[in-house]
N, C-alpha and C positions, 0 to 999 in steps of 0.2 A: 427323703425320709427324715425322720426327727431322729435322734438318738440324745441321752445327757452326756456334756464335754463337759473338761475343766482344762486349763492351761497354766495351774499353778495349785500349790497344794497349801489346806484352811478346812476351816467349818462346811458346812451345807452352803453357805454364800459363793463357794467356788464354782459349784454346779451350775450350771445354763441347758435348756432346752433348745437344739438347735438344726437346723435343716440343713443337711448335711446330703451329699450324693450317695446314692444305692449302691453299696458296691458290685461287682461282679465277680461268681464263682469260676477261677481256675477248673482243669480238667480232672483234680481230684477231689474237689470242695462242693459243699452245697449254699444255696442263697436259703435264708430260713425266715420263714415270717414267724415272729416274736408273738404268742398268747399271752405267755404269760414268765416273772420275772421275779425269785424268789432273792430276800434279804440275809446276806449274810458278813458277821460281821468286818472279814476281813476286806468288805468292799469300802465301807468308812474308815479304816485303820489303813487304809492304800491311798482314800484321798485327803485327807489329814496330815498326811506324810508319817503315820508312826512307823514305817516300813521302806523306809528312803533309802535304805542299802541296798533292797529287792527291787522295788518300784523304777527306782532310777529317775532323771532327771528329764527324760524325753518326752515334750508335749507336741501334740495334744492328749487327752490321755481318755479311759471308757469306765463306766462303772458296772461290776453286778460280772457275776460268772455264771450261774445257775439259770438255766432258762429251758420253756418249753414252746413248742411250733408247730411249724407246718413246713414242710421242702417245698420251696417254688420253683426252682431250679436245680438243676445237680452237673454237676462234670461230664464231660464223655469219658470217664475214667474208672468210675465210681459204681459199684458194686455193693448188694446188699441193702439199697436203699432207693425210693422214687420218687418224682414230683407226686406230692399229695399225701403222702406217710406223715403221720401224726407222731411228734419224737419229743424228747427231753434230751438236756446235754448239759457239759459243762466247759468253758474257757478256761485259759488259763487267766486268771486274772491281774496277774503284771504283765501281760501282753495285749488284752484288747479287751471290752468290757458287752456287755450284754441289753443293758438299760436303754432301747429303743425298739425300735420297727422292722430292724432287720440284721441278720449277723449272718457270717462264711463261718461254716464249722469242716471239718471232715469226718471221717470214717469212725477215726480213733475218738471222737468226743462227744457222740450223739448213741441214742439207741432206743429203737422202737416204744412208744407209749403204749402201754397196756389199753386196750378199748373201755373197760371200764374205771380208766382212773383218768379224774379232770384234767386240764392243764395247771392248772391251780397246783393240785395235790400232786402232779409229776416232777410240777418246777423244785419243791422242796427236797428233792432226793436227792441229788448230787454230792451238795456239799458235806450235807447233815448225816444224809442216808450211808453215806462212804465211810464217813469218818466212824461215826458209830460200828459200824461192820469192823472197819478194819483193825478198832482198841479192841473191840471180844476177839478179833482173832488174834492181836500180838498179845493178851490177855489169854489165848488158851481156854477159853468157857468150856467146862463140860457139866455137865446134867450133877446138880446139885451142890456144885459149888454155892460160897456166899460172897456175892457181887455187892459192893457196895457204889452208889454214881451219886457223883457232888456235883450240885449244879446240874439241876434233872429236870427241868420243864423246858428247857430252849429245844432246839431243835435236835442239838446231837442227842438230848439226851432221851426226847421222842423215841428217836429211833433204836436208842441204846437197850430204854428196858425191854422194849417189843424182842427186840433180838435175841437178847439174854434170855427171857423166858420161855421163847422159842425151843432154844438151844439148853433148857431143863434148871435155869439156875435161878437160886432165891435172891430175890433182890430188894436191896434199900436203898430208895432213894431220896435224897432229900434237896429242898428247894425252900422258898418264901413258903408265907399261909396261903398265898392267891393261888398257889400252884398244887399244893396238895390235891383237888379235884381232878387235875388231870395224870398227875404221880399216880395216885390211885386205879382211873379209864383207864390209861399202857397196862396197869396189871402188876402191880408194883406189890411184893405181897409187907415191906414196911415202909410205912413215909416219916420222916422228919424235918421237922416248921427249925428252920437252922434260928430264927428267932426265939426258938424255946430250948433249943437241944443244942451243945456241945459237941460236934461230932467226934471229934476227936477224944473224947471224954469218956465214948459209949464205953461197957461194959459186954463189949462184943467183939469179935474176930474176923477177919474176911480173907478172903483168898483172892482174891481179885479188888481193887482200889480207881474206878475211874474218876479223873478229875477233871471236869469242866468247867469251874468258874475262878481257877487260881484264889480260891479262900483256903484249901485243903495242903499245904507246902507237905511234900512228904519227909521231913523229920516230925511234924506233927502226925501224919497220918500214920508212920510206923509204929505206934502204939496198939493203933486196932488193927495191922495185918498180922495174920498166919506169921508161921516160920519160915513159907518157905513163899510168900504172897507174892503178887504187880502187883505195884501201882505204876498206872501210866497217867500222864497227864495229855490235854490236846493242846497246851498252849505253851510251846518248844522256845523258847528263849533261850540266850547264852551259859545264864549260870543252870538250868538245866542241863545243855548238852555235857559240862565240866562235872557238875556234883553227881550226875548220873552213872559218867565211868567210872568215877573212882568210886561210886558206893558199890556197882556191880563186880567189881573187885576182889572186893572182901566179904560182901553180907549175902545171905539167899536171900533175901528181901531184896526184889529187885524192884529198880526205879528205871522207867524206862517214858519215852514218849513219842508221839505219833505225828509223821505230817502224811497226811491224806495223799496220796496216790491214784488221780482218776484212771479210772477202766472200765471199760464196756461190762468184763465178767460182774463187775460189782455193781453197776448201774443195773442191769437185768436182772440182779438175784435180788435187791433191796425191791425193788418196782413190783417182781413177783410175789414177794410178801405182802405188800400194798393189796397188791391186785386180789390178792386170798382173801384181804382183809384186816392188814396191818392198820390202825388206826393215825391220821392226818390230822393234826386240829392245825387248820389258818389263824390266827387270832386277829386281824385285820388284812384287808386290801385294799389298793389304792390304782389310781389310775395312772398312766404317765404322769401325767402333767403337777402330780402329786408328791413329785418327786422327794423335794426339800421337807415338805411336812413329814414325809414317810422316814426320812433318816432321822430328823431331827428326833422322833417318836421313840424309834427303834434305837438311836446311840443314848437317848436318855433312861428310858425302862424295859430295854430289851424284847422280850416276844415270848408270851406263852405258846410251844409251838413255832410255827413258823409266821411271818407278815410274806404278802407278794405283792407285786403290782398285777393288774389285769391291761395289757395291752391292745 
Protein backbone atom coordinates (compact mmCIF):
# COMPACT_ATOMS: atom_id res chain seq x y z
CA UNK A 1 0.00 0.00 0.00
CA UNK A 2 1.25 3.62 -0.62
CA UNK A 3 0.85 5.92 2.38
CA UNK A 4 2.98 9.70 2.73
CA UNK A 5 6.06 9.21 5.39
CA UNK A 6 8.55 11.54 6.59
CA UNK A 7 11.64 10.74 8.90
CA UNK A 8 12.52 14.08 10.04
CA UNK A 9 10.60 17.19 10.40
CA UNK A 10 10.73 20.73 7.34
CA UNK A 11 8.65 22.06 4.72
CA UNK A 12 6.45 19.84 2.26
CA UNK A 13 10.23 18.45 0.88
CA UNK A 14 10.05 16.10 4.03
CA UNK A 15 7.12 14.23 2.69
CA UNK A 16 7.75 11.01 0.26
CA UNK A 17 5.07 8.66 -1.28
CA UNK A 18 6.04 5.32 -0.30
CA UNK A 19 5.08 1.61 -0.50
CA UNK A 20 4.83 0.58 2.65
CA UNK A 21 3.22 -3.09 3.94
CA UNK A 22 -0.77 -3.36 4.70
CA UNK A 23 -1.18 -3.49 7.91
CA UNK A 24 -3.11 -6.08 9.83
CA UNK A 25 -6.31 -5.57 12.14
CA UNK A 26 -5.96 -6.79 15.73
CA UNK A 27 -9.24 -8.51 17.17
CA UNK A 28 -10.58 -5.12 18.19
CA UNK A 29 -9.62 -2.92 15.17
CA UNK A 30 -10.69 -2.52 11.61
CA UNK A 31 -8.45 -2.56 8.20
CA UNK A 32 -10.06 0.63 6.37
CA UNK A 33 -9.78 1.56 2.66
CA UNK A 34 -9.12 5.29 2.54
CA UNK A 35 -11.72 7.43 -0.01
CA UNK A 36 -11.17 10.02 0.93
CA UNK A 37 -8.71 12.54 3.24
CA UNK A 38 -9.48 15.92 4.53
CA UNK A 39 -6.79 18.84 5.24
CA UNK A 40 -6.27 20.18 8.52
CA UNK A 41 -3.97 22.34 9.76
CA UNK A 42 -2.57 20.72 12.49
CA UNK A 43 -1.28 17.98 10.04
CA UNK A 44 1.53 20.68 8.63
CA UNK A 45 2.18 22.32 12.09
CA UNK A 46 3.12 18.32 13.22
CA UNK A 47 5.32 18.00 10.33
CA UNK A 48 7.16 21.19 10.43
CA UNK A 49 7.96 20.38 13.93
CA UNK A 50 5.97 23.47 15.37
CA UNK A 51 4.53 20.90 18.00
CA UNK A 52 7.75 18.99 18.84
CA UNK A 53 6.71 18.72 22.60
CA UNK A 54 3.56 16.63 21.41
CA UNK A 55 4.89 15.04 18.24
CA UNK A 56 7.92 13.73 19.73
CA UNK A 57 10.99 12.63 18.16
CA UNK A 58 10.03 9.03 16.98
CA UNK A 59 10.26 8.17 13.21
CA UNK A 60 8.98 7.24 11.04
CA UNK A 61 6.08 9.45 11.39
CA UNK A 62 2.08 9.69 9.16
CA UNK A 63 0.21 12.70 8.01
CA UNK A 64 -3.68 13.75 8.04
CA UNK A 65 -6.23 12.62 11.00
CA UNK A 66 -9.53 13.16 9.38
CA UNK A 67 -10.42 10.35 6.86
CA UNK A 68 -13.45 8.67 5.18
CA UNK A 69 -13.79 4.60 4.03
CA UNK A 70 -14.81 1.65 3.47
CA UNK A 71 -14.12 -1.57 6.37
CA UNK A 72 -12.28 -4.38 4.51
CA UNK A 73 -11.80 -6.25 7.41
CA UNK A 74 -12.68 -6.06 11.06
CA UNK A 75 -11.63 -7.94 14.37
CA UNK A 76 -13.24 -11.08 15.74
CA UNK A 77 -13.88 -8.57 18.53
CA UNK A 78 -15.69 -5.85 17.23
CA UNK A 79 -19.11 -4.88 17.38
CA UNK A 80 -21.33 -2.44 15.89
CA UNK A 81 -19.62 -2.29 12.58
CA UNK A 82 -18.94 -4.80 9.26
CA UNK A 83 -16.87 -5.51 6.37
CA UNK A 84 -18.48 -3.16 3.77
CA UNK A 85 -19.88 -0.17 6.05
CA UNK A 86 -19.32 3.15 4.49
CA UNK A 87 -17.58 5.25 7.74
CA UNK A 88 -15.72 8.58 8.46
CA UNK A 89 -13.30 8.69 11.50
CA UNK A 90 -10.70 10.41 13.04
CA UNK A 91 -6.84 9.58 14.45
CA UNK A 92 -5.16 10.78 16.66
CA UNK A 93 -2.65 12.66 14.90
CA UNK A 94 0.69 12.52 16.94
CA UNK A 95 0.13 8.89 16.82
CA UNK A 96 -0.35 7.72 13.25
CA UNK A 97 -1.44 9.65 10.24
CA UNK A 98 -4.12 8.89 7.63
CA UNK A 99 -2.66 10.18 4.08
CA UNK A 100 -2.69 6.87 2.21
CA UNK A 101 -4.49 3.58 1.10
CA UNK A 102 -5.17 2.14 4.23
CA UNK A 103 -5.45 2.84 8.13
CA UNK A 104 -6.51 0.36 11.60
CA UNK A 105 -9.07 2.39 13.38
CA UNK A 106 -11.33 0.95 16.16
CA UNK A 107 -14.59 1.43 17.63
CA UNK A 108 -13.85 4.58 19.51
CA UNK A 109 -12.71 6.61 16.24
CA UNK A 110 -15.00 5.83 13.38
CA UNK A 111 -18.85 6.06 12.92
CA UNK A 112 -21.27 5.25 10.31
CA UNK A 113 -21.39 7.67 7.00
CA UNK A 114 -24.66 9.04 6.42
CA UNK A 115 -25.94 7.34 2.90
CA UNK A 116 -26.55 10.60 1.42
CA UNK A 117 -23.31 12.38 2.40
CA UNK A 118 -20.13 11.84 -0.05
CA UNK A 119 -16.80 10.72 1.11
CA UNK A 120 -15.65 14.04 0.31
CA UNK A 121 -18.12 15.91 2.58
CA UNK A 122 -17.88 13.13 5.59
CA UNK A 123 -13.88 13.43 5.58
CA UNK A 124 -14.36 17.20 6.52
CA UNK A 125 -16.40 16.62 9.85
CA UNK A 126 -14.08 15.45 12.23
CA UNK A 127 -11.88 17.87 12.87
CA UNK A 128 -13.65 20.99 11.86
CA UNK A 129 -17.23 19.57 12.50
CA UNK A 130 -16.13 18.78 16.43
CA UNK A 131 -14.29 21.58 17.19
CA UNK A 132 -16.96 23.94 16.00
CA UNK A 133 -19.72 21.82 18.14
CA UNK A 134 -17.80 21.76 21.10
CA UNK A 135 -16.80 26.04 21.45
CA UNK A 136 -20.94 26.62 21.08
CA UNK A 137 -21.23 24.22 23.74
CA UNK A 138 -18.32 25.45 26.15
CA UNK A 139 -19.89 28.87 24.79
CA UNK A 140 -23.44 27.89 26.17
CA UNK A 141 -25.50 29.06 22.62
CA UNK A 142 -28.94 29.74 23.43
CA UNK A 143 -31.62 31.06 20.81
CA UNK A 144 -30.83 34.68 20.46
CA UNK A 145 -27.66 35.35 21.85
CA UNK A 146 -25.21 37.49 19.67
CA UNK A 147 -22.27 35.25 18.41
CA UNK A 148 -19.61 36.79 17.15
CA UNK A 149 -16.81 34.11 14.90
CA UNK A 150 -13.30 35.57 13.84
CA UNK A 151 -11.81 33.75 11.12
CA UNK A 152 -15.19 32.44 9.69
CA UNK A 153 -14.68 30.67 6.26
CA UNK A 154 -12.12 27.84 7.08
CA UNK A 155 -13.57 24.91 8.19
CA UNK A 156 -14.22 25.35 11.89
CA UNK A 157 -15.86 28.19 11.14
CA UNK A 158 -18.24 26.26 8.26
CA UNK A 159 -19.44 24.37 10.69
CA UNK A 160 -19.54 27.10 13.54
CA UNK A 161 -22.16 29.43 11.86
CA UNK A 162 -24.41 26.45 10.65
CA UNK A 163 -24.49 25.28 14.23
CA UNK A 164 -25.19 28.63 15.93
CA UNK A 165 -28.05 29.33 13.78
CA UNK A 166 -29.34 26.12 14.36
CA UNK A 167 -29.15 26.53 17.95
CA UNK A 168 -31.28 30.18 17.35
CA UNK A 169 -28.34 32.77 17.54
CA UNK A 170 -27.51 35.97 15.64
CA UNK A 171 -24.43 35.70 14.12
CA UNK A 172 -21.21 37.91 12.82
CA UNK A 173 -18.97 36.71 11.19
CA UNK A 174 -16.10 38.00 9.59
CA UNK A 175 -13.27 36.81 7.14
CA UNK A 176 -11.18 38.24 3.94
CA UNK A 177 -13.59 39.81 0.81
CA UNK A 178 -13.10 36.20 -1.01
CA UNK A 179 -14.97 34.74 1.86
CA UNK A 180 -17.92 36.96 2.36
CA UNK A 181 -19.92 34.63 -0.43
CA UNK A 182 -19.78 31.85 1.66
CA UNK A 183 -20.07 33.94 5.33
CA UNK A 184 -23.25 34.85 3.89
CA UNK A 185 -24.38 30.63 2.11
CA UNK A 186 -23.83 29.19 6.18
CA UNK A 187 -26.52 32.04 7.00
CA UNK A 188 -24.44 34.31 8.64
CA UNK A 189 -27.10 37.22 9.28
CA UNK A 190 -23.77 39.95 9.54
CA UNK A 191 -20.38 39.74 7.60
CA UNK A 192 -17.32 41.70 8.02
CA UNK A 193 -14.39 42.12 5.15
CA UNK A 194 -11.61 42.43 8.36
CA UNK A 195 -9.93 44.53 5.40
CA UNK A 196 -12.41 47.26 5.79
CA UNK A 197 -13.82 46.80 9.40
CA UNK A 198 -12.01 46.92 12.81
CA UNK A 199 -13.42 44.35 14.66
CA UNK A 200 -12.62 45.15 17.69
CA UNK A 201 -13.54 48.74 17.01
CA UNK A 202 -17.30 47.75 16.30
CA UNK A 203 -19.83 49.59 18.06
CA UNK A 204 -21.56 46.46 19.17
CA UNK A 205 -21.70 43.81 21.98
CA UNK A 206 -21.82 40.11 21.93
CA UNK A 207 -22.28 37.41 24.33
CA UNK A 208 -20.42 34.77 22.86
CA UNK A 209 -16.61 35.63 21.19
CA UNK A 210 -15.28 32.81 18.95
CA UNK A 211 -11.90 33.08 17.76
CA UNK A 212 -10.33 31.28 14.95
CA UNK A 213 -7.55 32.91 13.37
CA UNK A 214 -5.45 34.33 16.38
CA UNK A 215 -5.93 38.16 14.97
CA UNK A 216 -8.69 38.68 17.76
CA UNK A 217 -6.30 38.48 21.35
CA UNK A 218 -8.99 38.81 24.00
CA UNK A 219 -7.75 42.07 25.69
CA UNK A 220 -8.81 43.39 22.37
CA UNK A 221 -11.85 41.60 22.01
CA UNK A 222 -13.08 42.51 25.58
CA UNK A 223 -14.27 45.74 24.26
CA UNK A 224 -17.07 44.31 22.20
CA UNK A 225 -18.29 41.52 24.86
CA UNK A 226 -21.34 41.69 27.15
CA UNK A 227 -20.62 41.79 30.90
CA UNK A 228 -21.03 38.91 31.51
CA UNK A 229 -19.49 37.33 27.68
CA UNK A 230 -16.85 33.96 26.29
CA UNK A 231 -14.56 34.33 24.44
CA UNK A 232 -12.97 31.27 23.52
CA UNK A 233 -10.35 30.78 21.20
CA UNK A 234 -9.33 27.25 19.16
CA UNK A 235 -5.77 28.01 19.14
CA UNK A 236 -4.64 26.88 23.07
CA UNK A 237 -1.03 27.92 23.40
CA UNK A 238 0.89 28.62 26.79
CA UNK A 239 0.22 32.28 27.54
CA UNK A 240 -3.47 31.34 26.89
CA UNK A 241 -3.57 28.62 29.30
CA UNK A 242 -1.67 31.36 32.14
CA UNK A 243 -3.78 34.79 31.14
CA UNK A 244 -7.02 32.73 30.99
CA UNK A 245 -6.92 31.59 34.77
CA UNK A 246 -5.96 34.46 36.22
CA UNK A 247 -8.58 36.55 34.06
CA UNK A 248 -11.38 33.97 35.09
CA UNK A 249 -10.48 34.93 38.57
CA UNK A 250 -11.61 38.17 38.75
CA UNK A 251 -13.62 39.26 35.67
CA UNK A 252 -17.21 37.75 34.38
CA UNK A 253 -15.75 38.18 31.00
CA UNK A 254 -14.63 34.88 30.77
CA UNK A 255 -11.67 33.85 28.57
CA UNK A 256 -11.65 30.36 28.06
CA UNK A 257 -10.22 27.88 25.16
CA UNK A 258 -10.91 24.57 23.43
CA UNK A 259 -8.90 21.47 22.55
CA UNK A 260 -11.14 19.28 20.58
CA UNK A 261 -12.03 16.06 22.12
CA UNK A 262 -12.98 13.23 19.44
CA UNK A 263 -16.26 11.22 20.01
CA UNK A 264 -18.55 9.05 18.38
CA UNK A 265 -21.68 11.23 20.07
CA UNK A 266 -20.30 14.27 18.20
CA UNK A 267 -19.17 12.64 15.06
CA UNK A 268 -22.95 11.33 14.56
CA UNK A 269 -24.64 14.66 15.65
CA UNK A 270 -22.38 16.97 13.33
CA UNK A 271 -22.91 14.17 10.17
CA UNK A 272 -26.67 14.41 10.99
CA UNK A 273 -26.77 17.96 10.40
CA UNK A 274 -24.99 17.45 7.26
CA UNK A 275 -27.16 14.70 6.27
CA UNK A 276 -30.47 17.21 6.84
CA UNK A 277 -28.60 19.59 4.94
CA UNK A 278 -25.91 21.35 6.71
CA UNK A 279 -24.03 22.96 3.91
CA UNK A 280 -20.04 21.53 2.80
CA UNK A 281 -18.14 23.72 0.46
CA UNK A 282 -14.78 21.66 -0.77
CA UNK A 283 -12.91 24.33 -2.23
CA UNK A 284 -10.19 21.99 -3.93
CA UNK A 285 -9.26 18.21 -4.18
CA UNK A 286 -6.36 16.58 -5.02
CA UNK A 287 -5.34 13.08 -5.52
CA UNK A 288 -2.66 11.20 -3.53
CA UNK A 289 -0.01 11.76 -5.39
CA UNK A 290 -0.77 15.43 -5.04
CA UNK A 291 0.38 15.52 -1.89
CA UNK A 292 3.11 18.26 -1.66
CA UNK A 293 1.12 20.67 -4.01
CA UNK A 294 -1.84 20.27 -1.84
CA UNK A 295 -0.03 21.35 1.49
CA UNK A 296 2.16 23.78 -0.02
CA UNK A 297 -1.56 25.41 -1.27
CA UNK A 298 -3.18 25.01 1.83
CA UNK A 299 -0.08 26.16 4.39
CA UNK A 300 0.10 29.16 2.11
CA UNK A 301 -3.70 30.55 1.53
CA UNK A 302 -5.58 28.43 3.75
CA UNK A 303 -9.06 26.94 2.47
CA UNK A 304 -12.40 28.47 1.79
CA UNK A 305 -14.21 25.63 3.51
CA UNK A 306 -12.48 22.71 3.63
CA UNK A 307 -9.57 21.15 0.61
CA UNK A 308 -9.34 16.97 0.60
CA UNK A 309 -7.63 14.58 -1.17
CA UNK A 310 -9.75 11.83 -3.10
CA UNK A 311 -8.06 8.41 -2.61
Amino acid sequence: MKKVVYTKYGNVDVLNLEEIEKPIPNNQQFLIKIKSVAINPIDWKIFMGDVKLMSGSKFPKYVGCDFSGIIEMAGSDVLGFKVGDEIFGILDPFKDGVLGEYVLADEKQIALKPANISFEHAATIPTAGQTALQMLVKGNITKGQHVLINGASGGVGMFAIQIAKNRGAVVTAVASAKGQEFLKKWGSDYTIDYNKQNVSDLNRKFDVILELSNKLPYPKAKKIMNSQATYITAIPELPVFINSFFNNLISKKKYKFIIMKPNVQDLNLVADYVAKGMGVHVSNTYPLTAYKEAYIKNVKEGALGKDVFIV
